[in-house]
LUMTIKOL-841294 format. One line per 2 residues: their letters; for each residue x, y, z of C-alpha. Coordinates in nm, 2 decimals, always signed. Layout:
# residues N
a> X/Y/Z; ...
This chain:
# residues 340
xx> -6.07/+2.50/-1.58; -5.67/+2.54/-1.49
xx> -5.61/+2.30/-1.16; -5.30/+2.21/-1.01
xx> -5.30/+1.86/-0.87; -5.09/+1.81/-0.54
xx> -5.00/+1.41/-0.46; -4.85/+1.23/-0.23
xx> -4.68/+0.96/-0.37; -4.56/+0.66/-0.14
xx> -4.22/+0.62/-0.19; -4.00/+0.47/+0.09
xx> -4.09/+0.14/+0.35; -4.03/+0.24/+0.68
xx> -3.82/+0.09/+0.95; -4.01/+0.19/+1.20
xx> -4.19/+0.57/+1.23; -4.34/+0.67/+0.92
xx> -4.30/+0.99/+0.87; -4.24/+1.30/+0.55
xx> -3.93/+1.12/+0.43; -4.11/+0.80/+0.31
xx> -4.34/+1.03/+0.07; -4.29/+1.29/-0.22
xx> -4.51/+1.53/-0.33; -4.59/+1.61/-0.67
xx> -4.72/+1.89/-0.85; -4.87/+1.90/-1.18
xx> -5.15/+2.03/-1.40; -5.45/+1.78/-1.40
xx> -5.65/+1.76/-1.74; -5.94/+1.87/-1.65
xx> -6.18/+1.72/-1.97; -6.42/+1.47/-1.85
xx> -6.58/+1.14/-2.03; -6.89/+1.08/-2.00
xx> -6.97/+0.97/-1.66; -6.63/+1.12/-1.48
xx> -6.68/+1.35/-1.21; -6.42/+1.65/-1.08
xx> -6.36/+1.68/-0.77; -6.16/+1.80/-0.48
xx> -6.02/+1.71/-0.16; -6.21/+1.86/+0.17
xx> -6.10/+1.62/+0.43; -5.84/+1.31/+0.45
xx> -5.88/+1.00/+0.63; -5.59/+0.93/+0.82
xx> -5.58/+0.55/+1.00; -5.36/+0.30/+1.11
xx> -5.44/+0.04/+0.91; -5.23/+0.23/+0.64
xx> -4.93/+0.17/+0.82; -5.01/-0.22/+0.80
xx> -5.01/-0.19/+0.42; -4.67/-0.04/+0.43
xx> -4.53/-0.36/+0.64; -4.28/-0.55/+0.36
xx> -4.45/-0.89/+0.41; -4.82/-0.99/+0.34
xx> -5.08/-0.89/+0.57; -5.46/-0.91/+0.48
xx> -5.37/-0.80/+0.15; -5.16/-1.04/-0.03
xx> -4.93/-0.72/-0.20; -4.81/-0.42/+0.04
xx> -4.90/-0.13/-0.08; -4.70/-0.08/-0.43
xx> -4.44/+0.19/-0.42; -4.44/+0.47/-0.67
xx> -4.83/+0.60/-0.63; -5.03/+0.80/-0.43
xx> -5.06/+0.70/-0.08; -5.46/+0.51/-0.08
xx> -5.74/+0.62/+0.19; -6.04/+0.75/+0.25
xx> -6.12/+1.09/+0.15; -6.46/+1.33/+0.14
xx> -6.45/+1.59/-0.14; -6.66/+1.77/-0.33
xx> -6.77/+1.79/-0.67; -6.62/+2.05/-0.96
xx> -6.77/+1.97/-1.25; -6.97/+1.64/-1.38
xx> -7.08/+1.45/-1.65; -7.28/+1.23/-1.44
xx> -7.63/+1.26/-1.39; -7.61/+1.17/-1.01
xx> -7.39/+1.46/-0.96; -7.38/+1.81/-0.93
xx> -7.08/+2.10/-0.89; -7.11/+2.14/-0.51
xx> -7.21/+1.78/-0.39; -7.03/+1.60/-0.14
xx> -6.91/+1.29/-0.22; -6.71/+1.03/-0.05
xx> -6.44/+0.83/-0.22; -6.10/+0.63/-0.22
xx> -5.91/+0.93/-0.41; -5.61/+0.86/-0.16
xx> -5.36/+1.17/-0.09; -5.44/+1.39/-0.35
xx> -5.58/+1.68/-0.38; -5.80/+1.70/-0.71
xx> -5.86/+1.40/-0.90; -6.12/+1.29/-1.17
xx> -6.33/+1.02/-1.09; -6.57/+0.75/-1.24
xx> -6.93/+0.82/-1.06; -6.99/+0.45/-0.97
xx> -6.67/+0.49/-0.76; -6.87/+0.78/-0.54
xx> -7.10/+0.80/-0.24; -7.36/+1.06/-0.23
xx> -7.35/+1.24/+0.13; -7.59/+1.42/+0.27
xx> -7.45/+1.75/+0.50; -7.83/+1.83/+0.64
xx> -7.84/+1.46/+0.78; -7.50/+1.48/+0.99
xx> -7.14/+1.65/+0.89; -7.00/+1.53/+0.60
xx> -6.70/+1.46/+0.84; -6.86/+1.14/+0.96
xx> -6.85/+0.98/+0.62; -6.47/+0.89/+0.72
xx> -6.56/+0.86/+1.12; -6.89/+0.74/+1.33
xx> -7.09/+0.68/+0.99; -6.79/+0.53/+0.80
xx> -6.53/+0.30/+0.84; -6.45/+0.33/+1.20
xx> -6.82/+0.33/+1.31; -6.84/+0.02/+1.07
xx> -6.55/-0.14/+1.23; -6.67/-0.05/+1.58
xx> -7.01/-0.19/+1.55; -7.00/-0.50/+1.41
xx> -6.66/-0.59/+1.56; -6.83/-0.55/+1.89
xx> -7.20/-0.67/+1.82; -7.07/-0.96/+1.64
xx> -6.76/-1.09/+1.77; -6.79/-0.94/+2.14
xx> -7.16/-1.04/+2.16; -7.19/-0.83/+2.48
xx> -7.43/-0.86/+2.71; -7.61/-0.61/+2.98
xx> -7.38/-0.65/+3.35; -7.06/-0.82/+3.16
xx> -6.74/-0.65/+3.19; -6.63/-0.48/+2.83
xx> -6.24/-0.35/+2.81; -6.14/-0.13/+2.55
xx> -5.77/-0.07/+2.43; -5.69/+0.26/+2.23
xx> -6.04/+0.39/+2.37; -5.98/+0.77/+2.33
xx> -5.92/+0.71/+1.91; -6.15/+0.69/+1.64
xx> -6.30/+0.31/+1.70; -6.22/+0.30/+2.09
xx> -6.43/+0.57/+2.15; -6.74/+0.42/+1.94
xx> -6.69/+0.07/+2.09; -6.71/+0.23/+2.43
xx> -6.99/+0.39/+2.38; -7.18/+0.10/+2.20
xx> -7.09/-0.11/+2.47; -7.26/+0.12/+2.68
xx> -7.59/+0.10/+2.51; -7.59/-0.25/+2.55
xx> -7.56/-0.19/+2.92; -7.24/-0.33/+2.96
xx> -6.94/-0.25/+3.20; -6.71/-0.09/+3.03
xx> -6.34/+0.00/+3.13; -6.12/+0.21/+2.87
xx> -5.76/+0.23/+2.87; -5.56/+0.51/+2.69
xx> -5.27/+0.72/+2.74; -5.26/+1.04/+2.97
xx> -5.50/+1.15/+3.26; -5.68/+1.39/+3.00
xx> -5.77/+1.12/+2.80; -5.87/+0.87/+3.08
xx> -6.12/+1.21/+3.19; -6.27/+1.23/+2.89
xx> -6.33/+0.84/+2.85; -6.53/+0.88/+3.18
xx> -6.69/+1.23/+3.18; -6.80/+1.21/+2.81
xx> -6.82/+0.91/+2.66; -6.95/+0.77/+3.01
xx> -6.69/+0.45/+3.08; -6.70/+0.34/+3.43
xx> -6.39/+0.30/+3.47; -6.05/+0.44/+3.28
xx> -5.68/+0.38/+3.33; -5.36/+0.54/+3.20
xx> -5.11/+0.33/+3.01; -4.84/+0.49/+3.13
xx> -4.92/+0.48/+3.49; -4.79/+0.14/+3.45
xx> -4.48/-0.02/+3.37; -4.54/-0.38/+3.32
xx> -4.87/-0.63/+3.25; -4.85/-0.72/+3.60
xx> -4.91/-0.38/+3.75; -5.18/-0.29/+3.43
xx> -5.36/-0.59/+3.55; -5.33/-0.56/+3.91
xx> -5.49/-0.26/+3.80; -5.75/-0.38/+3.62
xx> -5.81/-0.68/+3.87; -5.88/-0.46/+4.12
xx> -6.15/-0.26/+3.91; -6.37/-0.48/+3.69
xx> -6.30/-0.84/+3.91; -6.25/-1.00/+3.56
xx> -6.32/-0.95/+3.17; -6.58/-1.05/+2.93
xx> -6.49/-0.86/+2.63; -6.18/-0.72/+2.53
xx> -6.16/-0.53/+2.23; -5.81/-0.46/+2.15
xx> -5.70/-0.21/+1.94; -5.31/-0.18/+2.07
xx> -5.17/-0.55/+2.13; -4.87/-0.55/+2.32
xx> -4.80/-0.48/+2.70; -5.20/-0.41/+2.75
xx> -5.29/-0.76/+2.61; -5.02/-0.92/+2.81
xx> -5.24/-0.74/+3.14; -5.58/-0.82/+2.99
xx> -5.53/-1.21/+2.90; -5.49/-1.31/+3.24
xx> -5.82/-1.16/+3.35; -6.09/-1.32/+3.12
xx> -6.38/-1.49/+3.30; -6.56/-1.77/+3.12
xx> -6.60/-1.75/+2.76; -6.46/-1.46/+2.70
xx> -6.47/-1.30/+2.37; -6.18/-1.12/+2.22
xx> -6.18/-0.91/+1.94; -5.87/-0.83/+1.75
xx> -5.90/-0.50/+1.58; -5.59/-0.36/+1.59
xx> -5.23/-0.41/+1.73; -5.12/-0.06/+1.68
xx> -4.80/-0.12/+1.94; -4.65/-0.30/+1.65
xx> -4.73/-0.13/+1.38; -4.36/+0.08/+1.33
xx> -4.16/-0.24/+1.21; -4.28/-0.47/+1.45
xx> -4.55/-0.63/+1.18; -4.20/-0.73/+1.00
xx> -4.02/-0.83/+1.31; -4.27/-0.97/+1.57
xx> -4.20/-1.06/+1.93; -4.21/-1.36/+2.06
xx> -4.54/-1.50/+2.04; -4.83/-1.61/+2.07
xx> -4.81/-1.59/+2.46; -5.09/-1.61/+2.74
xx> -5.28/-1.82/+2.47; -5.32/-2.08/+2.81
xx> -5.59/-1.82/+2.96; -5.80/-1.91/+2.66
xx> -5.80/-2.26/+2.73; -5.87/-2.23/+3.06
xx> -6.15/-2.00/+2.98; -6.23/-2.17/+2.67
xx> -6.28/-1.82/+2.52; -6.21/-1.72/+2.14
xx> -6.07/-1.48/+2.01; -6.16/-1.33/+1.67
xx> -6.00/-1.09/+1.45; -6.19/-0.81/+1.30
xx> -6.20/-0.60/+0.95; -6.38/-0.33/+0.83
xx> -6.37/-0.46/+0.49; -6.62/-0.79/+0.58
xx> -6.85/-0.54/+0.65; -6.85/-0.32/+0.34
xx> -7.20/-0.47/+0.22; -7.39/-0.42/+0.51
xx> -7.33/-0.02/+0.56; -7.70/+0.05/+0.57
xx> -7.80/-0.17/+0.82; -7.50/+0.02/+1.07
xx> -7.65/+0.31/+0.92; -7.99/+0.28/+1.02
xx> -7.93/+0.22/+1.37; -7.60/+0.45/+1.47
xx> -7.72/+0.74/+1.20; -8.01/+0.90/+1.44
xx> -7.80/+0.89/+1.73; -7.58/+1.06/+1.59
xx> -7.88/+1.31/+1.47; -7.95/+1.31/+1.85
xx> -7.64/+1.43/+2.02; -7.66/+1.09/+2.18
xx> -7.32/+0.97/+2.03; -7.00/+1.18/+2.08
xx> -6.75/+1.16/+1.79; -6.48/+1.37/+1.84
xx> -6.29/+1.50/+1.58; -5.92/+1.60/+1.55
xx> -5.86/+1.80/+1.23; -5.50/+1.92/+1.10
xx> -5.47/+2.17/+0.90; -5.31/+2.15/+0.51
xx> -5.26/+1.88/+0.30; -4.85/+1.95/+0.35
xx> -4.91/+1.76/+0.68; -5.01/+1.46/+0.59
xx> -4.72/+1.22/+0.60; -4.67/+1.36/+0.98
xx> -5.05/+1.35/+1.05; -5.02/+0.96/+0.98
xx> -4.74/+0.94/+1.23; -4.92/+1.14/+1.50
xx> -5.13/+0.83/+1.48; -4.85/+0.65/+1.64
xx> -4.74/+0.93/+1.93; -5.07/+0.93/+2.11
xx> -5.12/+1.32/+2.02; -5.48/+1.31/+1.88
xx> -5.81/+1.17/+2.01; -6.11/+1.04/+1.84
xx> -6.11/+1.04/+1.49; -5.83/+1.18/+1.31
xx> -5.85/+1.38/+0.97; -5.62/+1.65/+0.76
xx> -5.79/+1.94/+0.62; -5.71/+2.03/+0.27
């Protein structure tokens, strides 16, 4: 079997905006012959998330290295199988793995996960049934600890772990305000995911008019689960009631060099003492073990209609570096993915 392997190796720290110049792409035959136990397989779909532009930060984050220079750029990835010689797998399974940006790659079975495409789309392996459904769940089950009537805000709630939170907050009966960027999005957060209240970033020009804003809405917060940081926690802070919970899932705001060169900080941090709230930060990776459980309890939902999971899928593996930076622009919603 002749196969050209495509990659895209990481090959530049950015400044600021990732983006195509940062990578190369290489081409080359792939050798084919497998050992027992290697699987072949190919690319489908590509994860694309912000926590790879944390890896690309110069200094040490939750992983003690950045990611290295010089190899393919890492993620999430749902392919499916060539050829095996592994018992567990057959040419035509899906599978999902941590292949990273490349399009064909062989593959030791232990490091593959079975998915089923008659239980949900195989697209959900790197969405609502994978790591941002993992991150969304037990980020706000266990750190927000939300309870039926209390007031839940959610930052970045049109992406891929927003949208989840929002909805799970939902089902616990919950209050829940979303905040994201542009009136369609703010529509959607209400009219399909069924938030009680949205508001639009960029309706507002400082924390003080956010949380007038916000004030004016909810009467105070409980929850917040923040996935941007920046100008929308500045608002939020302000505005917890008593033992608040916050979640820190993601500062995205800073993400395009402002990891290496911070503000000023921490700030507001008073609110929490007058509240005497905490405030937690949150990884997917704590959670890794404890799949099924999420599983179990999101998966027939999702067999129901009852969970919307948007998808926004890009077209050709050329477009990857700029799919990662669209991440930072505000041009998707839900969860985003490149199509090989």
């Amino acid at each position: 079997m002749a196969i050209t392997q495509q990659q895209w190796i990481y090959a530049q720290r950015p400044q600021g905006t990732v983006g195509p110049s940062h990578y190369q792409l290489h081409t080359q035959p792939l050798d084919t012959s497998l050992a027992p136990g290697e699987v072949l397989i190919a690319a489908r779909y590509f994860s694309v998330d912000p926590y790879m532009r944390i890896g690309q930060s110069a200094k040490a984050t939750y992983d003690p290295q950045p990611h290295p220079l010089g190899v393919v750029q890492q993620g999430g990835v749902v392919a499916q199988v060539l050829a095996s010689k592994a018992s567990a797998f057959a040419s035509g399974d899906w599978v999902h793995c941590y292949t990273g940006w490349q399009t064909h790659a062989r593959v030791a079975a232990a490091e593959l996960t079975l998915l089923d495409s008659t239980v949900a789309p195989v697209t959900t392996a790197l969405g609502v049934l994978g790591m941002p459904g993992r991150t969304a769940w037990f980020g706000l089950t266990e750190a927000g600890r939300p309870h039926a009537g209390e007031v839940v805000v959610v930052s970045g709630a049109a992406g891929a772990v927003g949208s989840l939170v929002l909805q799970f907050a939902k089902r616990h009966g919950a209050r829940v305000l979303g905040i994201a960027g542009g009136a369609a999005k703010c529509a959607w957060l209400r009219d399909t995911l069924g938030a009680d209240w949205a508001i639009d970033y960029r309706d507002h020009a400082d924390p003080d008019s956010m949380g007038a804003a916000i004030k004016a809405l909810t009467g105070g917060v409980d929850v917040y689960f923040d996935n941007v940081g920046g100008m929308v926690t500045d608002a939020v802070l302000p505005l917890i009631n008593r033992r608040a919970r916050i979640v820190i899932c993601g500062q995205i705001s800073q993400y395009s060099g402002g990891l290496d060169t911070p503000p000023p900080g921490p700030r507001l941090l008073h609110h929490m003492l007058y509240q005497r709230a905490t405030m937690q930060g949150i990884l997917a990776r704590d959670y890794v073990h404890r799949m099924d459980e999420m599983t179990r309890i999101v998966a027939p939902w999702v067999r129901a209609g009852e969970i919307v999971f948007e998808e926004s899928i890009i077209d050709g593996f050329d477009q990857l570096p700029s799919a990662l930076n669209a991440l930072f622009t505000g041009e998707h919603r839900g969860k985003l993915l490149v199509k090989a």
